[in-house]
N, C-alpha and C positions, 0 to 999 in steps of 0.2 A: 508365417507360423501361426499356427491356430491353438488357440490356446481355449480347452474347456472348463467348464465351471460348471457342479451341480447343484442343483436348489437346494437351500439351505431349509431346514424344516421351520424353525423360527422367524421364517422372513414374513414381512406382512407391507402391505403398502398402507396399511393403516398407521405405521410407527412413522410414515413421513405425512402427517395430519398436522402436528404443531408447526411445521415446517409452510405448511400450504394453509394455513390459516394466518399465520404470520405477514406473509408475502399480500394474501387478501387482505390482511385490515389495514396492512401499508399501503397498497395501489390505492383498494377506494377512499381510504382516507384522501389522500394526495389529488384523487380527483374530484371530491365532493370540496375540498376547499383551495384545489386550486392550487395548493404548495404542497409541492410531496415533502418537505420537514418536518411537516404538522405534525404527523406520529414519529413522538420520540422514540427510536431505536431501540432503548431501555424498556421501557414499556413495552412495546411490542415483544418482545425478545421475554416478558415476563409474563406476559396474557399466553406467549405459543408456551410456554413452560405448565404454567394452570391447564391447557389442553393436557398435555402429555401425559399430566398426573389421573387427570380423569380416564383415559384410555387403556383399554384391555390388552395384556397382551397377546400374541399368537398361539395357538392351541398347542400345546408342547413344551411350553414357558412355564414356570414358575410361576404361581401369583405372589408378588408383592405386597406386602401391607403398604399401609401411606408411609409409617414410620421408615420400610424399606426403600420404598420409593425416596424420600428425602437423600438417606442415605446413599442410595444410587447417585441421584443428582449432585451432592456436597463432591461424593466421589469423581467425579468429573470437572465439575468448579476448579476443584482444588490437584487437579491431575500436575504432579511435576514442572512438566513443559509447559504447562499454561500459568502457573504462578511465576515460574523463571520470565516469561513472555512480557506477565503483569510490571514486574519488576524493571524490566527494559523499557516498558513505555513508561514509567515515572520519573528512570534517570535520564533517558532521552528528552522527559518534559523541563526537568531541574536543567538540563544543559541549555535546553530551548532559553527558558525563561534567564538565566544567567545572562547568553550569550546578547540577549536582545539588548537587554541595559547597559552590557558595559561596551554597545556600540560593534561587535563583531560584522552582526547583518550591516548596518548603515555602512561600514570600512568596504565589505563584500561588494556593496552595490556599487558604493563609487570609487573601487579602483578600478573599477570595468567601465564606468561613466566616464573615469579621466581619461581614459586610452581608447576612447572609443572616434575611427575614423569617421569624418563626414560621410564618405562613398560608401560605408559598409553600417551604416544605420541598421536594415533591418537583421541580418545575420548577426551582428554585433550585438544588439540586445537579446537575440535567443540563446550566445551565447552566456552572455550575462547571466540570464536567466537559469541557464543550466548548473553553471555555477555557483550562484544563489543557491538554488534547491537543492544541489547535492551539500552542502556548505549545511544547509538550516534544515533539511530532513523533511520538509513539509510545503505541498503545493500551494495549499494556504496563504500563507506565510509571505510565499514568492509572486504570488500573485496581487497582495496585498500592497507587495514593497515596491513593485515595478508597473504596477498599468496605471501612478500617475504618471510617470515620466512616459508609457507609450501612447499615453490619452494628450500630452502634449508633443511628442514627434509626428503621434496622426495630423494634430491640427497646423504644423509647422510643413509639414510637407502634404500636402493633401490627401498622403494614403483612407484606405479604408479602413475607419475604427475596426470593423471586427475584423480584419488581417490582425492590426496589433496586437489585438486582445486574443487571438487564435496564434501567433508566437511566444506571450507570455504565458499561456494556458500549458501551451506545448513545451514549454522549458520545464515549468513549473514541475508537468507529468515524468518529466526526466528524471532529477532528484526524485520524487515520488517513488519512483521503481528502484535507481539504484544508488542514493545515499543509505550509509551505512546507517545513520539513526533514522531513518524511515518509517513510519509506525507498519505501515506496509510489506517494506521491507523485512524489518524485524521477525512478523506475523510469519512473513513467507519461508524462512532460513529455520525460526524454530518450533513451526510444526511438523516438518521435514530433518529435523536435528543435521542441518549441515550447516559449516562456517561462511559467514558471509562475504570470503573474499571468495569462495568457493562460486556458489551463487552470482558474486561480482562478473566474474572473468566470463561465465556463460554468456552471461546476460549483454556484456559490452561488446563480445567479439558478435554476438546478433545484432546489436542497433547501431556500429559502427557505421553500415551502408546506409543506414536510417538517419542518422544525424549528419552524415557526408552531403548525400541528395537532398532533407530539407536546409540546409547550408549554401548550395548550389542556388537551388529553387529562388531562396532570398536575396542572394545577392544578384541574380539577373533579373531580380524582379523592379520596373523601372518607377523610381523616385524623384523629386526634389534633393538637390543636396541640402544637407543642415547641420547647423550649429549648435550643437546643448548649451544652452546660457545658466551660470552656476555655478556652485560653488561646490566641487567633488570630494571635500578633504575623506584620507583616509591613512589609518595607520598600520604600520606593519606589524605591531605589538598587539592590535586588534584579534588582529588573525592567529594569529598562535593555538588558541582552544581549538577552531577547524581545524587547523594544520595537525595536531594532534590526534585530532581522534580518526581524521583519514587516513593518517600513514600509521598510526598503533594496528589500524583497522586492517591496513594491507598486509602488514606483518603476520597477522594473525594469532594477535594478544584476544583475550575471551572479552565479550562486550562488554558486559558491566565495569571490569578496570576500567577499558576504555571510555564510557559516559563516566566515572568519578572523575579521572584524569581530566578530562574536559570541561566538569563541574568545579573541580578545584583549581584550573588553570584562571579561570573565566573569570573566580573570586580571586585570586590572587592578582589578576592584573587590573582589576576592575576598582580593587581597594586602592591599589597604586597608583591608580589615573583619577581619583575621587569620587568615583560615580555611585561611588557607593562604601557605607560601614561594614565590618565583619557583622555584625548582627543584624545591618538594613539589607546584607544580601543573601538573610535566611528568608526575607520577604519574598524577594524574589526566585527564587528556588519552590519555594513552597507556591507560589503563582504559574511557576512552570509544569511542576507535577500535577496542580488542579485543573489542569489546560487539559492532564489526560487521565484525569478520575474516571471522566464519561469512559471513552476506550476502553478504560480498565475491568469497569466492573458490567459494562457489558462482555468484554473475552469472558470472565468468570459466568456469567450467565447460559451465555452460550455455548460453553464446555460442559456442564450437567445437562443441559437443554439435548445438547450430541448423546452426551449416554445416556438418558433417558431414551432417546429415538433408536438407540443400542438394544436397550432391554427389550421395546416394541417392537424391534425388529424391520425398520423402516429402511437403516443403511445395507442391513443383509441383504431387504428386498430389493434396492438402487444396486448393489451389487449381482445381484443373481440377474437382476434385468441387461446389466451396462456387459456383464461376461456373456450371456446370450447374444447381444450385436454386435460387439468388440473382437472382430479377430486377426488383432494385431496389436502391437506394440504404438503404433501409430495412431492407430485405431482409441488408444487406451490415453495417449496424451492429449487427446483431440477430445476425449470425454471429459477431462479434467479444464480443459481451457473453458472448453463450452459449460460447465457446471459454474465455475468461478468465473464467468463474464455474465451468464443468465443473472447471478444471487447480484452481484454487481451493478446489472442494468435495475434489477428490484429494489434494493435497497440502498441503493447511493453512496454507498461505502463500503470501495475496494478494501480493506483493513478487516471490516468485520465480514464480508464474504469470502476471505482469503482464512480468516478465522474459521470459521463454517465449513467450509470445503475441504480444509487442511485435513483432517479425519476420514474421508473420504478419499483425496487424493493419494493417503497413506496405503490406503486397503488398496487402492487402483495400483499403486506402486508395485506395491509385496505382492500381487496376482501374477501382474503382468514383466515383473524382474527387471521395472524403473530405474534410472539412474535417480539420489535422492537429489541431485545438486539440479539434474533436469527437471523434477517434479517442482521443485520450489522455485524454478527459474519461471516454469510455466503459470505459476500461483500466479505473482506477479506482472509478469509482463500482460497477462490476457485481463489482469483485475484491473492495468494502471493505464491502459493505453485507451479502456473502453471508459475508464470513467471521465478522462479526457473529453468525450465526443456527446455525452450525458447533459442535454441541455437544462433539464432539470435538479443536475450534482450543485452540490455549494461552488466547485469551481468556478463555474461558466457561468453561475450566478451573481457571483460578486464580481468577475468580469466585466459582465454585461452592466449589473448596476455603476461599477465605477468608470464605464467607458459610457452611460446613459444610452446602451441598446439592448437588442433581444437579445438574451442568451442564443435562443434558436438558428441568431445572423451569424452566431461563430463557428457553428459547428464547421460549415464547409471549408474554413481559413486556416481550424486546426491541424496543417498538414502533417508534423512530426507524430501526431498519434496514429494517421492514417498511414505510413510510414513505418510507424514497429506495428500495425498490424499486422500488413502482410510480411515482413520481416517473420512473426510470429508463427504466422502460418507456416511461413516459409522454414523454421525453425522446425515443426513438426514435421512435417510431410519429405522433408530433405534428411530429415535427421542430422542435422549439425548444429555444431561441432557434436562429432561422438562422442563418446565414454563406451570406454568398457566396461560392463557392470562387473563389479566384483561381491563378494560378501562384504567390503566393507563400506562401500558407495552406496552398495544397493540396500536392501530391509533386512539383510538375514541379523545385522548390530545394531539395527533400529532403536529399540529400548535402551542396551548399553550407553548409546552411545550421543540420549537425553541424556543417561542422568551423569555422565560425563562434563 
């Protein structure tokens, strides 16, 4: 089915200038100094904003004053679904920062250390790994927790460091897509306004052959047997704040309960075990929220930064371009992966390209009579699988430095990302698992059914 679309009068490819200036003072930054972090995201994300303000709009438009223009901009910032958004990644940080202290992560990692066979070393850690990340929401985190212990199984059995480091990277990316506190995750479920066991269930029944096969892969992969020497303690009482907020999650309780619940579990057990006072563990809450200040107030930036590019007329013109080559539904998904894996490969952070894009993939949606749960399956899965393989990402960079090699040497070990890639594709082009699109899956309750 072909699906037309006529040019919109107000479209200009000029209104996508802040956008491609942005993406410029990122790269050459990154290549005149060698580290593409150098330009803070924040920054950049506020220099392309200062563009947009200076820019005319299309002949047919309105003109603006500045005073108007702000207001455009605030109005975007502060759009519903992205303050709700804001909100999720601060309790998601309070739970983070909670969980770490009162021992949650350390319990996570080593009841999977205690149980782990000598013969099943390297699948045995990926699963760990996967575990971990969907448990603690952040690839970070898991990568942080687990490549000393595989920087000592490499040198206990002779494997190759960057295999190790290319199975905790690949765990890591697992969580990263589909833990429910996932800043990722999050991003991708509520610019799409769908629940995220919705999202879940898409998403797992695609990388179930993806986590089978790299599982397989590992375990015939031929090793030394060995011993972890160590001390594994972990409690059951730990776990409880995870156990929580995954099963509140699958139920399909609204997320913010579920990060308090998780927030207040973490300090009630955490007071109990001593690791902490009712008012030493405002310390920590408030360290877990500042963890995603940055996140925050770049989503806010780059929600006015989007409607501003609205008022210029940039996204009418991506639209009037993408409904000119797009003729299909397939077609329309396949624009959406490749737009939030491009912003993705640019800017090193699936989170805020899944942010970025979300506005876009919305309008792709409502054209083309999307499924919303398939639009935000795709956010994610194309933002978290490629930033995996990103030898440049913080991932593979702290990786690399904590295993003392090139990030570059891991890329090809990362098998589980290369793995839901083509799953991914595979996910497009097969269209499965279906939906029916109805009015109420699809855009026609879009709005409602934010501020729901």
């Amino acid at each position: 089915m072909e699906l037309q679309m006529k040019e919109s009068k107000n479209s200009s490819i000029k209104g996508l200038m802040p956008l491609v200036v942005f993406l410029i003072l990122y790269v050459l930054t990154g290549i005149f100094s060698g580290k593409f972090d150098s330009m803070p995201l924040l920054v950049g994300m506020i220099l392309a904003s200062m563009v947009a303000f200076g820019i005319a709009p299309p002949k047919g438009t309105k003109k603006l004053s500045f005073s108007e223009k702000v207001m455009t901009f605030c109005r975007g910032g502060g759009e519903p679904t992205l303050i709700m958004m804001v909100v999720i990644f601060i309790l998601a940080g309070a739970f983070q920062g909670v969980a770490s202290k009162m021992h949650a992560v350390s319990s996570v990692t080593n009841l999977g250390l205690s149980i782990l066979p000598s013969n099943m070393i390297l699948p045995g850690m990926f699963v760990i790994g996967c575990i971990l990340s969907f448990a603690m929401g952040t690839s970070m985190g898991t990568i942080t927790a687990l490549m000393p212990v595989a920087v000592d199984v490499a040198v206990k059995t002779g494997v190759n460091p960057a295999l190790m480091a290319g199975i905790v990277v690949g765990s890591a990316m697992f969580g990263d897509n589909l833990s429910f506190i996932s800043a990722s995750a999050i991003a991708s479920v509520q610019t799409q306004g769908v629940e995220q066991r919705e999202k879940f269930k898409l998403n797992i029944i695609t990388y179930i052959p993806a986590i089978i096969i790299n599982i397989i892969l590992l375990t015939i992969y031929p090793i030394k047997n060995v011993v972890l020497t160590g001390s594994y303690n972990w409690n059951f009482i730990d776990l409880i704040p995870y156990i929580l907020v995954i099963v509140l999650s699958l139920i399909g309780l609204n997320v913010m309960p579920v990060m308090i619940i998780g927030v207040v579990s973490g300090i009630v057990i955490g007071i109990i075990h001593g690791d902490f006072s009712l008012i030493g563990s405002m310390k920590y809450v408030q360290s877990g929220m500042s963890g995603m200040e940055d996140i925050a107030i770049i989503s806010i930036i780059v929600g006015g930064l989007v409607e501003l590019m609205k008022y210029l007329g940039g996204i009418q013109w991506l639209m009037d371009t993408l409904g000119k080559q797009t003729k299909s539904k397939h077609g329309a998904e396949f624009s959406i992966g490749a737009l939030v894996t491009l912003l993705c490969v640019a800017t090193t952070n699936n989170t805020i390209a899944i942010i970025t894009v979300g506005p876009l993939a919305t309008e792709i949606g409502r054209k083309f009579k999307l499924s919303r749960a398939r639009v935000s399956t795709l956010l994610s899965m194309f933002a978290t699988h490629v930033q995996g393989l990103i030898p440049y990402a913080g991932q593979l960079l702290v990786a690399g430095g904590m295993a003392k090699i090139s990030p570059v040497s891991i890329v090809p070990w990362v098998w589980y990302c290369y793995l839901t890639l083509i799953m991914s594709l595979l996910f497009v082009f097969l269209g499965f698992p279906k939906i029916k699109v109805t009015p109420e899956n699809g855009y026609d309750h879009f709005e409602e059914d934010l501020i729901n």
